[in-house]
N, C-alpha and C positions, 0 to 999 in steps of 0.2 A: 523566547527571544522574539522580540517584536520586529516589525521591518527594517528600522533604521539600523537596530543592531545588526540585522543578519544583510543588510545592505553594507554598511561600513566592514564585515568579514569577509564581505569576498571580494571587495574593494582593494582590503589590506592581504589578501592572497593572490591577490594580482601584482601586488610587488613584492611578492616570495616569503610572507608570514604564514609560517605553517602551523603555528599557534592558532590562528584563526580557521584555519582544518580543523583543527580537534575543535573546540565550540561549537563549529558551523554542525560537525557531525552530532555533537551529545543532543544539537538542539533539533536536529530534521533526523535522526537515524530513524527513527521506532516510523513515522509517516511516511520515508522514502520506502523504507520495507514494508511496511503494507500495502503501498501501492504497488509496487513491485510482486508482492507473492497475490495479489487481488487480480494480476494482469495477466502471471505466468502457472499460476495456480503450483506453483513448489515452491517451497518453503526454502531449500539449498541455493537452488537456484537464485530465486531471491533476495538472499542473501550476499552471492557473487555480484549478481548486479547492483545490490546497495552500493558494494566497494568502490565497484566502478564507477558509479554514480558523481561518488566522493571525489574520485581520483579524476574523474572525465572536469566536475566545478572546482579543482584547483589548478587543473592543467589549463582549463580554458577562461577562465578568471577575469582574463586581461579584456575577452570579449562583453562580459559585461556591460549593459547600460545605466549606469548608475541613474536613482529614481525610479526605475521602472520597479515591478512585482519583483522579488529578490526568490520567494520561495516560487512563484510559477514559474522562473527559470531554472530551477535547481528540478521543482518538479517536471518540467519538459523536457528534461534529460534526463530525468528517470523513465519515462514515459517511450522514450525514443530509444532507450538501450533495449529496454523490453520489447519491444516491435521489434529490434535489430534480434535478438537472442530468439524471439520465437521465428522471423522468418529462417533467419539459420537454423533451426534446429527442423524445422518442415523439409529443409532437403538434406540433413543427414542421416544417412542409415542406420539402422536400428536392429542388428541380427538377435536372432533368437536366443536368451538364455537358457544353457543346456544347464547352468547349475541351481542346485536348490537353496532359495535362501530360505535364512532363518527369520519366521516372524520374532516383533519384538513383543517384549512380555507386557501384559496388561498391566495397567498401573490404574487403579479405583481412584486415585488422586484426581486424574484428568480426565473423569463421567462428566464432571460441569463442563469443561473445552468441547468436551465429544457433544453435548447436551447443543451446546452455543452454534457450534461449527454446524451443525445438522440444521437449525434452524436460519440460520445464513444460508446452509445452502437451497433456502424455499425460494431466496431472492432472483431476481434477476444483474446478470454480471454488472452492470451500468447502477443498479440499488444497491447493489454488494460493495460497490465500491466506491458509492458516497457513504454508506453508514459504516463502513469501515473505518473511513479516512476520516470520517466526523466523530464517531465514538469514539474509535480506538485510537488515532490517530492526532487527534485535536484539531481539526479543521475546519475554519471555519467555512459555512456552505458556502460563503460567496469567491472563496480562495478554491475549493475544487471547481466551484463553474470557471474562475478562472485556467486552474490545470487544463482541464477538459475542453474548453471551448466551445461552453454550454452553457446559457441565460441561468442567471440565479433562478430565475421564478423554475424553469426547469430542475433545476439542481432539489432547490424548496420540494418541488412534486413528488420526485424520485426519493425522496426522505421521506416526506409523509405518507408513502405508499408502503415501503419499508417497514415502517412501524403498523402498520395497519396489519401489514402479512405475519410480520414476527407474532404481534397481541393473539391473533386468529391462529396462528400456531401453537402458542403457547396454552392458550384456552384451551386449544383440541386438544394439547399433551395432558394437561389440567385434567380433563374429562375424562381421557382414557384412564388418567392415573385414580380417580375416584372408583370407575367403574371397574377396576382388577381386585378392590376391595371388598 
């Protein structure tokens, strides 16, 4: 969905088209939640907050500046539930679990995710979260320096450093996996 489109849906939910909900979401779900699970680091969670995300750009709709960035608004309120969701969660309590859970069962299916997620995690949170939102996400750099409120060329850095670490990871695994043979 290009801007105009995703400008004219939340245009037309601001006078109560809630057909333009469902597109607004098919076309930002998968980017709102990786920003979102990149911020709060869970996955559940993450996903809560997607909803609201949704539900916070149809309820407030009407505030809208028609013209402006349509996804850096929809992203700065994903951005902003996150920061609300993690300062609440820093003062609520957290008592001890007396019970046992049960780990879940290995699944050999998802060694490439385990393989990917381990190598993300060599990044730092700020490269995590442009190569995220740029790879996985579709974004382009100059719409995250937008989210973020950080100079492209900055944005540019933080990718190309990204890749530099991943290759340099990926070659060590490479190497190690030569030398177990």
């Amino acid at each position: 969905m290009n801007r105009k489109e995703t400008d004219d849906c939340i245009r037309s939910m601001a006078s109560g088209d809630q057909a333009s909900l469902g597109l607004l979401y098919d076309a930002l779900y998968q980017p709102v939640f990786l920003l979102c699970a990149s911020m709060v680091g869970q996955a559940l969670l993450a996903e809560d907050i997607t909803q609201d995300v949704f539900l916070t750009v149809y309820q407030y709709a009407d505030r809208y500046q028609p013209g402006t960035n349509p996804r850096a608004w929809v992203f700065g309120i994903a951005k902003n539930l996150c920061r609300y969701h993690l300062r609440r969660e820093r003062y609520r309590f957290h008592g001890d679990c007396t019970e046992e859970q049960e780990l879940p069962a290995f699944d050999p299916d998802c060694l490439g995710e385990i393989v990917v997620a381990e190598a993300l995690s060599t990044l730092s949170p700020q490269e995590y979260r442009v190569t995220v939102l740029h790879v996985y996400g579709g974004l382009k750099l100059r719409e995250i320096g937008e989210i973020f409120h950080i100079p492209y060329g900055t944005v540019l850095w933080q990718f190309s450093q990204s890749k530099k670490k991943l290759r340099r990871y990926y070659a060590a695994a490479e190497k190690r996996g030569t030398d177990d043979e």
